[in-house]
C-alpha positions as CSV (number, residue, x, y, z in Angstrom):
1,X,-55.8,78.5,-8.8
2,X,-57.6,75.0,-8.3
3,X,-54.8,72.2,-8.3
4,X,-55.8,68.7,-9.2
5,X,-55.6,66.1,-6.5
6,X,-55.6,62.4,-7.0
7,X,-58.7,61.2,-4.5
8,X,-58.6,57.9,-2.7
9,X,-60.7,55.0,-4.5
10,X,-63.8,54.8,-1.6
11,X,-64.9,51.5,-3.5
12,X,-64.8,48.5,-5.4
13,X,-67.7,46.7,-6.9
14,X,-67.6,43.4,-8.8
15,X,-63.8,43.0,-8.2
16,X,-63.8,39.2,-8.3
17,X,-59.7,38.7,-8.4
18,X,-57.7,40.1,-5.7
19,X,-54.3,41.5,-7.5
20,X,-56.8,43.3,-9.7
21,X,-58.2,45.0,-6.2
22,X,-54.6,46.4,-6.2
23,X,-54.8,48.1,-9.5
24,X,-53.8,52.0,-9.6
25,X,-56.4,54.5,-11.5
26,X,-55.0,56.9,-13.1
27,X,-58.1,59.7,-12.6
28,X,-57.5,62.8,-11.4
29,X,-60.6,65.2,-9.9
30,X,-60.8,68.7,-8.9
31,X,-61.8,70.9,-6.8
32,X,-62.4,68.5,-4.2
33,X,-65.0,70.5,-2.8
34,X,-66.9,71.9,-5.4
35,X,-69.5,74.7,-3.8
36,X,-73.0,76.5,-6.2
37,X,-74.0,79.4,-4.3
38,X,-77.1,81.4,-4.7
39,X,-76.0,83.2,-7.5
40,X,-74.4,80.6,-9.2
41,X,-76.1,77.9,-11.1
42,X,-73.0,76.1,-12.0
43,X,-70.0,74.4,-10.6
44,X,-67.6,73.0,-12.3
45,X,-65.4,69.6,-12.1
46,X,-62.4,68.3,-14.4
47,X,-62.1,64.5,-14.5
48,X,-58.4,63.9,-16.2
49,X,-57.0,60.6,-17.3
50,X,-53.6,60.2,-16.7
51,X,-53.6,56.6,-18.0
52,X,-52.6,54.9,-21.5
53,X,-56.0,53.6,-22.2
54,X,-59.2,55.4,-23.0
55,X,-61.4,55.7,-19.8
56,X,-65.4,55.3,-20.0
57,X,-66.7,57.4,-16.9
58,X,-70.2,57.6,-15.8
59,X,-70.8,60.8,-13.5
60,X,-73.9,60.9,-10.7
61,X,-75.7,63.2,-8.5
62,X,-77.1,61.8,-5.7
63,X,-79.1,63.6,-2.4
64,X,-76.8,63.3,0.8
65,X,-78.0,64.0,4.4
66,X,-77.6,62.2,7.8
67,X,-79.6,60.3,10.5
68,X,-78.5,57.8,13.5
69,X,-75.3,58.4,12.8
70,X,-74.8,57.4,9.2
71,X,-74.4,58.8,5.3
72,X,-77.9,58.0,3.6
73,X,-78.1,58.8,-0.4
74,X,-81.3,59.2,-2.2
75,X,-81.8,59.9,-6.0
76,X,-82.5,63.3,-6.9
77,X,-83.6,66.0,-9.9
78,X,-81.9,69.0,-8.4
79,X,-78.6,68.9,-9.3
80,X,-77.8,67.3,-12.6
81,X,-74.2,66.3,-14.1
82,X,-73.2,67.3,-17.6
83,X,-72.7,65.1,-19.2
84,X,-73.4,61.9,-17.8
85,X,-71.1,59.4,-19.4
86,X,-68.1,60.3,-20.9
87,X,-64.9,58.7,-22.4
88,X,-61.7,60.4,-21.9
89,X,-59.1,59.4,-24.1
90,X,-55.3,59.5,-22.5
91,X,-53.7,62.4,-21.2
92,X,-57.0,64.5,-21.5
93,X,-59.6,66.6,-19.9
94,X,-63.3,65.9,-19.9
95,X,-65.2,69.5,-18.2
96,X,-68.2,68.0,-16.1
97,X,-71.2,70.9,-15.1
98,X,-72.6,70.3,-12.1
99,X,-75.6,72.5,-12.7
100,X,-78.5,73.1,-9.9
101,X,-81.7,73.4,-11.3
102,X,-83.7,74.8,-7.8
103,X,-82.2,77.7,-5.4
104,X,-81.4,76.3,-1.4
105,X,-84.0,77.7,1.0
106,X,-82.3,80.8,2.3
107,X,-79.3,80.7,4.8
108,X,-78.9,77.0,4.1
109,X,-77.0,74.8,2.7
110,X,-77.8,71.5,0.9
111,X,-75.5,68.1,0.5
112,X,-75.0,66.4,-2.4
113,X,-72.3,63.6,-3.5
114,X,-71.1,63.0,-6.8
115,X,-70.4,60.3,-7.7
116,X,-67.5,58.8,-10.6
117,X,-67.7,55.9,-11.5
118,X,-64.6,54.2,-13.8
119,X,-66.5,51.9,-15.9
120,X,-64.4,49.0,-17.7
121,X,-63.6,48.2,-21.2
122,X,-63.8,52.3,-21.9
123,X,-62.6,51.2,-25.3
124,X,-65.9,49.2,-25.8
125,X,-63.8,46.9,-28.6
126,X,-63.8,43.1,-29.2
127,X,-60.6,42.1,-27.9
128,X,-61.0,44.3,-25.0
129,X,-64.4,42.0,-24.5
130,X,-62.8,38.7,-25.2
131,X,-60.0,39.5,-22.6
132,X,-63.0,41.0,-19.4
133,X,-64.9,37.5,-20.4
134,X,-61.1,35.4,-20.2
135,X,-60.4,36.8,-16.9
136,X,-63.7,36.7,-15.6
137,X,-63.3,40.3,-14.2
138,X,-65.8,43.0,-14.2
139,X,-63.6,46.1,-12.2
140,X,-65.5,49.1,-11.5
141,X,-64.0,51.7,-9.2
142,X,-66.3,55.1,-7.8
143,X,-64.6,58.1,-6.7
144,X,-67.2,60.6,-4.2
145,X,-66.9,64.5,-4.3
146,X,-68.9,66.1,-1.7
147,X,-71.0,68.9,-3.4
148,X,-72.9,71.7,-1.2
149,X,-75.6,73.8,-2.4
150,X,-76.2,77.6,-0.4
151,X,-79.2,79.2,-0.2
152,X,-79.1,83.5,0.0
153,X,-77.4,84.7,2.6
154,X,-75.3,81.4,3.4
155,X,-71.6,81.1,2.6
156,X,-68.7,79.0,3.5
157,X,-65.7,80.0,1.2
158,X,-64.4,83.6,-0.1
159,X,-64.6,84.7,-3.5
160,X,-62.1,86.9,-4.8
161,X,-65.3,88.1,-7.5
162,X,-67.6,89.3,-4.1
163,X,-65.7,90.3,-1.3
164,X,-67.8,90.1,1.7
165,X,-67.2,90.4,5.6
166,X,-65.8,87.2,6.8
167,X,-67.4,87.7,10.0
168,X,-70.5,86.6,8.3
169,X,-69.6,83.3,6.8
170,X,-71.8,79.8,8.2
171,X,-70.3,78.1,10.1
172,X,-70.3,74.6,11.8
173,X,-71.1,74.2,15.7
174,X,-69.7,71.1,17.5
175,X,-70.6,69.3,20.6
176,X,-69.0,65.8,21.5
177,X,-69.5,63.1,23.8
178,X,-68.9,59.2,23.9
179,X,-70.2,56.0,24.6
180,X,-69.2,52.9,25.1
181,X,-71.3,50.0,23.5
182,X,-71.6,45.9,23.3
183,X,-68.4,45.9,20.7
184,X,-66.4,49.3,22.1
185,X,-66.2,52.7,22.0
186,X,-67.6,55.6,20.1
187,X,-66.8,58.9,19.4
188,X,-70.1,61.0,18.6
189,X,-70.0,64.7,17.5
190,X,-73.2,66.9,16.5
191,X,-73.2,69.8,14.5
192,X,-75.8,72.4,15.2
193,X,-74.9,75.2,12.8
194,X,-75.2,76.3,9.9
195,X,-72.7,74.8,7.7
196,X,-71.0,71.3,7.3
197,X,-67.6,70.2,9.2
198,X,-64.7,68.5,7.1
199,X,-62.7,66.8,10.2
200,X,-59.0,65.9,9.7
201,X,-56.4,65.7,11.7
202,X,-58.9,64.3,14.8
203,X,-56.6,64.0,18.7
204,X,-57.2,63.8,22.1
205,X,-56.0,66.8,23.7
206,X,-55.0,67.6,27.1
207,X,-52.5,70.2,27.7
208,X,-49.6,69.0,25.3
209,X,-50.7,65.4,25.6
210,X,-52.0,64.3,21.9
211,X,-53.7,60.8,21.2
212,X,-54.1,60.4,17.6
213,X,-57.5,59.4,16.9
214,X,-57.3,59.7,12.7
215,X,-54.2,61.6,10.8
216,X,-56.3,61.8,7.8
217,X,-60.0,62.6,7.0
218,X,-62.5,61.3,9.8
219,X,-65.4,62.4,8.0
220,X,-68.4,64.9,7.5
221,X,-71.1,66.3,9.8
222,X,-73.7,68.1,8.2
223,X,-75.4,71.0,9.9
224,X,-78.1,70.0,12.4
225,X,-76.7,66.3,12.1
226,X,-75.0,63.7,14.6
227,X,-72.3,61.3,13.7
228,X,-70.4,58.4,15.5
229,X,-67.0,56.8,14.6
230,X,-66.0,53.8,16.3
231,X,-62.7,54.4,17.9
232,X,-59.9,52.2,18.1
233,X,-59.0,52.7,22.0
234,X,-60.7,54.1,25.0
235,X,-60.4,58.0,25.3
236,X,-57.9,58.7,27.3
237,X,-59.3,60.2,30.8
238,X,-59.4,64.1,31.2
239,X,-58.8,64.4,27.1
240,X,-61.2,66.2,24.6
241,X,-61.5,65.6,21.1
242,X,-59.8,68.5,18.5
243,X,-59.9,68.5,15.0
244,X,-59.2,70.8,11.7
245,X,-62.6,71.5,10.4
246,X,-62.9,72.4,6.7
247,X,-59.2,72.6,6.6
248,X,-58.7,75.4,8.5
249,X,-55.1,76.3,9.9
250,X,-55.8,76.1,13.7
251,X,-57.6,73.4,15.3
252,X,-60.8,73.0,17.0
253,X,-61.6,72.3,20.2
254,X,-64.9,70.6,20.3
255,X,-67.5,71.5,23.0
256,X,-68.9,68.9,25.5
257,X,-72.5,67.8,24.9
């Protein structure tokens, strides 16, 4: 059973008073990580306001992929959101289809991000107007779920509906290495297989000696992709970098480039 989770706000845009940076949403999300496989040509995603006020939310499909070490995002017709806008009034549910229009190449996967954005005045009346044009403030917040698209014969998560050998599951292949540049340190890790790397939970590891790198969620690395964090302090001589990937139970130990 899919349990909401409330996401982390990855943005504010035209936030021109800072106590108002501080304000609490009140959207829930879930799943987290929606998936469309090759039989499917659906997901689904529940946006939930647990607020007092009406909320006007615009929902967005956008291409993701990765190059020199960064997220790029490019408009696309592939995957499309219904419905697009949508004002959920307090305490309810607003069902978002994610539906994907072309299949993935076989034993691929593709990477999408949707994105939610809380849009203000959801109520759209006069005195809500009169008080966004007293204040001066415009606050728009964007959540971004990742969304991956398999091709035939490419999976990443079981399905209680088509049981299948777990043996053959895509999975992510990691190599590592660092560098040290003009303004400090960088972790870089490249993924050549088959399916994208969720990493959490990132130490340095040697023997039972841990360095916390990130507690939380580092990032993404999508398959045949390379990525580089910045890291806050040397690496530690004779460590190597570990991580959960895609929230699996035991850690990974990440190969040497």
């Amino acid at each position: 059973m899919l349990r909401p989770v409330l996401l982390h706000t990855l943005g504010l845009a035209a936030c021109l008073v800072g106590a108002a940076a501080q304000a609490q949403s009140s959207l829930m999300i879930w799943p987290l990580d929606p998936v469309i496989e090759d039989d499917q040509r659906a997901a689904a995603l529940w946006l939930e306001n647990r607020g007092q006020q009406p909320m006007s939310l615009q929902i967005r499909v956008l291409a993701w992929s990765q190059g020199d070490g960064t997220d790029s995002y490019a408009v696309q017709e592939t995957v499309i959101a219904s419905p697009p806008m949508a004002v959920v009034p307090p305490g309810q549910r607003q069902l978002v289809r994610l539906m994907n229009t072309r299949p993935a190449p076989q034993g691929t996967e593709l990477a999408y991000r949707v994105l939610v954005d809380e849009l203000p005045n959801a109520d759209g009346g006069e005195d809500g107007q009169r008080q966004g044009s007293a204040m001066g403030i415009k606050l728009q917040i964007r959540y971004s779920v990742p969304l991956f698209v398999s091709g035939k014969d490419h999976w990443t998560k079981p399905r209680a509906d088509r049981p299948r050998d777990a043996a053959t599951a895509a999975k992510p292949e990691l190599r590592w290495r660092t560098e040290r540049g003009m303004d400090g340190h960088y972790l870089f890790v490249r993924n050549d297989g088959r399916a994208h790397a969720r990493l959490t939970a990132v130490q340095w590891a040697r023997g039972n000696a841990l360095v916390t790198v990130n507690p939380g969620l580092l990032g993404y690395v999508l398959p045949g992709a390379e990525m580089r964090w910045k890291l806050e302090q040397p690496p530690p001589p004779g460590h190597v970098p570990q991580a959960r990937v895609n929230n699996a139970e035991a850690v990974t130990v990440f190969v040497a480039q």
